[in-house]
N, CA and C of each residue as an Amber inpcrd file, in Angstrom:
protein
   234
   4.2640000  18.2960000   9.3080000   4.2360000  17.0020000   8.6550000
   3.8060000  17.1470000   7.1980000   3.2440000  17.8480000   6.7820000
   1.9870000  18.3870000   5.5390000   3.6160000  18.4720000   4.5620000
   3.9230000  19.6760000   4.7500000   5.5570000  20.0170000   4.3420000
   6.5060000  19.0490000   4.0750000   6.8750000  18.3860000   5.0770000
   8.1800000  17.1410000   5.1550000   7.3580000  16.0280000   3.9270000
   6.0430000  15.7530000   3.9280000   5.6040000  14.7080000   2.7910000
   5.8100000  15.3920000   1.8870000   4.9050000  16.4540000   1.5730000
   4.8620000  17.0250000   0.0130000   6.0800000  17.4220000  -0.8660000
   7.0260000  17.4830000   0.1980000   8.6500000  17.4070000  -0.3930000
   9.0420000  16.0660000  -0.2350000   8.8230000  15.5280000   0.1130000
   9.3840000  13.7950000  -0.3860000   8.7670000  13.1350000  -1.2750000
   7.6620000  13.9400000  -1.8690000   6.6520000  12.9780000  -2.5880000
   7.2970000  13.9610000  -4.2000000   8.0530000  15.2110000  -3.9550000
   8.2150000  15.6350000  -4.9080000   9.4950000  14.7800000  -5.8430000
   9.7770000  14.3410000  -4.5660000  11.3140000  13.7340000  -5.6300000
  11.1380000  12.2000000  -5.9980000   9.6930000  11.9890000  -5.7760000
   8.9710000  10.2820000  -6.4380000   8.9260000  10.4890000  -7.6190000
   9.4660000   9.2510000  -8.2920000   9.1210000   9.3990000 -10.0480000
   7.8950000   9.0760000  -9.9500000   6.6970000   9.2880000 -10.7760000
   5.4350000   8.7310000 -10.7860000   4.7120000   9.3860000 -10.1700000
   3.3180000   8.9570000 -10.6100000   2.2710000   9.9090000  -9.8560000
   1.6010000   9.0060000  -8.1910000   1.0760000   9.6150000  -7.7520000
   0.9070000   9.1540000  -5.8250000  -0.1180000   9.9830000  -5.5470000
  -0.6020000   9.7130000  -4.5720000  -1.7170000  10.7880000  -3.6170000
  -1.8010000   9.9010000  -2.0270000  -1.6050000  10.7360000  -1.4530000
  -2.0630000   9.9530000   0.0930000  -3.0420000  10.4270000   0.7160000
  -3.1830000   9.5780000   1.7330000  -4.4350000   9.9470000   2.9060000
  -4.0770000   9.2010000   4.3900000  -3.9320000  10.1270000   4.9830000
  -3.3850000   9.8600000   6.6570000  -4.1770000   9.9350000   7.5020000
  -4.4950000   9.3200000   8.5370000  -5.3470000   9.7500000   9.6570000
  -4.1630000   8.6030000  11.0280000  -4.0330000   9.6480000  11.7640000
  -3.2820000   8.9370000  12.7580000  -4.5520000   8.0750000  13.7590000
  -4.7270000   7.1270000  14.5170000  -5.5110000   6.2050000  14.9460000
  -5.2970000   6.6290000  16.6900000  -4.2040000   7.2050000  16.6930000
  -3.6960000   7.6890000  18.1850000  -3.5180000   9.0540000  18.8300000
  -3.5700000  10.0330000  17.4050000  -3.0900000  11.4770000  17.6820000
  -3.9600000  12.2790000  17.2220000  -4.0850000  13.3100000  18.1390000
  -5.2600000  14.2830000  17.5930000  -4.8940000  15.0520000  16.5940000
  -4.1240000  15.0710000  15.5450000  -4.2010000  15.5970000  14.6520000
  -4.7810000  15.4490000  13.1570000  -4.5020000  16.5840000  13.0010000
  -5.9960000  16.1370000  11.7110000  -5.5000000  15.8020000  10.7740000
  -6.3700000  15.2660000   9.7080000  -6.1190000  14.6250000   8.6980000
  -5.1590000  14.9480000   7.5560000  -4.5570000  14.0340000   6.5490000
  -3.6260000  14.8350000   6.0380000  -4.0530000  14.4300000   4.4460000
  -4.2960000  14.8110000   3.1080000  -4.6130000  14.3320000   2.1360000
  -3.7360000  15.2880000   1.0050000  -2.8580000  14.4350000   0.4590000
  -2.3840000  14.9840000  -0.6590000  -3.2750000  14.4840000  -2.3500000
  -3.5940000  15.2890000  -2.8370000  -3.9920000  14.8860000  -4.6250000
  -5.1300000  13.9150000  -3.7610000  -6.5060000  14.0400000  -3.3980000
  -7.2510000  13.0420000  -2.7170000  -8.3630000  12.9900000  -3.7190000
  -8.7640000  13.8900000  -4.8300000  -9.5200000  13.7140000  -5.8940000
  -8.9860000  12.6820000  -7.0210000  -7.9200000  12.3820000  -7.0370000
  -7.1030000  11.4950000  -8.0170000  -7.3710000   9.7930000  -7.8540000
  -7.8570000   9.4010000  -9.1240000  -8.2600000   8.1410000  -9.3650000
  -7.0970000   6.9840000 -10.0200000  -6.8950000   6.0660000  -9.5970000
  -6.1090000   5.3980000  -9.5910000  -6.2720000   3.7460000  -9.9340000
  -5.8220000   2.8390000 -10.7890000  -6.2960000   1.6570000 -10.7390000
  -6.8900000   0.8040000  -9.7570000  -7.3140000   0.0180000  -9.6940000
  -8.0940000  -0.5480000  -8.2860000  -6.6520000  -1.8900000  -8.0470000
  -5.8450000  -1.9800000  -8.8000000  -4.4220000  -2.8660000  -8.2710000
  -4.1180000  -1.8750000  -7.2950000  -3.8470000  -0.6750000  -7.3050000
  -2.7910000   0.4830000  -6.5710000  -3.4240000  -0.0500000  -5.1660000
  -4.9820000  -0.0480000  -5.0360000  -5.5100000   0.0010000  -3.7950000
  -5.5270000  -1.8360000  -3.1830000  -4.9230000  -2.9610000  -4.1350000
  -4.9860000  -3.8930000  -3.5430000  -3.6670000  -4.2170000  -2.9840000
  -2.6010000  -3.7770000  -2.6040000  -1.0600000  -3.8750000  -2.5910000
  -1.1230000  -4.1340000  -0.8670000  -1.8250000  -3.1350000  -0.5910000
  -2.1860000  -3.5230000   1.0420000  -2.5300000  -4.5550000   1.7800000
  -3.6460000  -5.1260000   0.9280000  -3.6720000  -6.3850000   1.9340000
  -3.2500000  -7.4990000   1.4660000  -2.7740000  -7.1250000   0.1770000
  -1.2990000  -8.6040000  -0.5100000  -0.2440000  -8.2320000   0.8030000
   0.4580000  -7.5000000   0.8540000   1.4500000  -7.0560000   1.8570000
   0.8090000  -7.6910000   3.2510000  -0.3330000  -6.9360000   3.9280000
  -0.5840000  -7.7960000   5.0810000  -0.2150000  -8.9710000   4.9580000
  -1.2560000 -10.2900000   4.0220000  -1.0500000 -11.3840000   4.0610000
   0.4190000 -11.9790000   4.1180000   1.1640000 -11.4800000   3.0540000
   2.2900000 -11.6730000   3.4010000   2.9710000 -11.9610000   3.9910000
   2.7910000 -10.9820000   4.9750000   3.5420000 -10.4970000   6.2250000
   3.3560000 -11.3860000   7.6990000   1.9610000 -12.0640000   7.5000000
   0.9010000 -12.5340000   8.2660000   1.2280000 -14.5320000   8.0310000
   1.4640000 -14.4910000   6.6540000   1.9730000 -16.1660000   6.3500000
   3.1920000 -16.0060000   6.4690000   4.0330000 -15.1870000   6.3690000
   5.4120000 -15.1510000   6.8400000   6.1340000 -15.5810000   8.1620000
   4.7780000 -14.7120000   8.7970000   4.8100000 -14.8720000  10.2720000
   4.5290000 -16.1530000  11.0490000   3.8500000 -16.9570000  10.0330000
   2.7130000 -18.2270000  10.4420000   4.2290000 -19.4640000   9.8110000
   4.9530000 -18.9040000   9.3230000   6.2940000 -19.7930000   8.8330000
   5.8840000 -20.4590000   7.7520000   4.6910000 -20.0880000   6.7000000
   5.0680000 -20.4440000   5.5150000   6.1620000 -20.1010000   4.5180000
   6.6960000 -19.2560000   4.8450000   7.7550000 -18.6000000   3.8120000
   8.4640000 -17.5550000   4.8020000   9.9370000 -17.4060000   4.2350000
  10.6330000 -16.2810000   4.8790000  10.4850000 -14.7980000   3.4770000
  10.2030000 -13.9840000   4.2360000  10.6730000 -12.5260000   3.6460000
  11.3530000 -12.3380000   2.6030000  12.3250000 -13.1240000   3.0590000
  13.5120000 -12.8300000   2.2110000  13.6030000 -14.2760000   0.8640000
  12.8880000 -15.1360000   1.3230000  12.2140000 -15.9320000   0.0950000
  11.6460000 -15.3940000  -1.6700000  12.2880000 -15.9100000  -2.7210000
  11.7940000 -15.4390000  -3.7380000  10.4620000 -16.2640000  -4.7040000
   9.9840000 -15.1110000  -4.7400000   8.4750000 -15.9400000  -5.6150000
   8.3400000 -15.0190000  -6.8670000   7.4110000 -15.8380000  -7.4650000
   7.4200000 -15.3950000  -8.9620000   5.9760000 -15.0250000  -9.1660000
   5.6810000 -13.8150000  -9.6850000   4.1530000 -13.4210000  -9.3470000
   3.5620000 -13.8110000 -10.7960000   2.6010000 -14.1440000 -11.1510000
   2.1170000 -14.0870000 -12.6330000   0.4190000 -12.9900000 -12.3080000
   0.5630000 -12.0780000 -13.6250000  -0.3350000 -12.1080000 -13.6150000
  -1.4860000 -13.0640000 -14.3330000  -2.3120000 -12.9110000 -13.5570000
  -3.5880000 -14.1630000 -13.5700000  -5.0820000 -14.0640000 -12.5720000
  -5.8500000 -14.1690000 -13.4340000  -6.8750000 -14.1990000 -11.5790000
  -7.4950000 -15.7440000 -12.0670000  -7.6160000 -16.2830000 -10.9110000
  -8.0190000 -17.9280000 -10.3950000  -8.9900000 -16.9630000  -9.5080000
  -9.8500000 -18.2420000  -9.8960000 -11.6690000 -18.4000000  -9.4970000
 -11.4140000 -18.9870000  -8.6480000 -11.9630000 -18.3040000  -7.1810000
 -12.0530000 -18.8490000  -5.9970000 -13.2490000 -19.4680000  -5.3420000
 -14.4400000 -19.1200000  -6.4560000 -15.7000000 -19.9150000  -6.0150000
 -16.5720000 -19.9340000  -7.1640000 -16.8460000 -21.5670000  -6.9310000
 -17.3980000 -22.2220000  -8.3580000 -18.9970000 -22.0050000  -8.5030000
C-alpha cells in the first residue's frame, strides 16, 4: 500500500502529506511527509465535507446543487 500511494501522490501537482490508520485492520500506520506543516484551512476541508454531506443527507440541498463560497468568517458568538 506504502508503494501504490507514494506513486500516486507523485503525479499530484502540489504539495500533500498523509496519515492513515485503518480503524479495522491490523496494519500499521502509514505516514507520508508527516513533519510538513500546512495551513490550518488544509486541515478544515474535512469537516466542511462531513457537514455537507450530513445536510445533504438531512435534504437541505442536493450534491449536485451549486453554491457560491465567499471568503469571510461570521462571528458565531457575541
Amino acid at each position: 500500500m506504502d508503494h501504490d500511494l507514494r506513486r500516486i501522490l507523485a503525479d499530484v501537482a502540489g504539495t500533500c502529506a498523509v496519515a492513515f490508520r485503518s480503524l479495522s485492520a491490523p496494519h500499521p500506520a502509514l505516514f507520508v511527509r508527516p513533519d510538513m506543516s500546512f495551513h490550518a484551512a488544509s486541515t478544515m476541508k474535512v469537516q466542511v465535507m462531513v457537514e455537507c454531506y450530513r445536510q445533504a443527507r438531512d435534504g437541505r440541498f442536493a450534491l449536485a446543487d451549486l453554491r457560491r463560497v465567499e471568503r469571510a468568517c461570521r462571528r458565531l458568538m457575541d
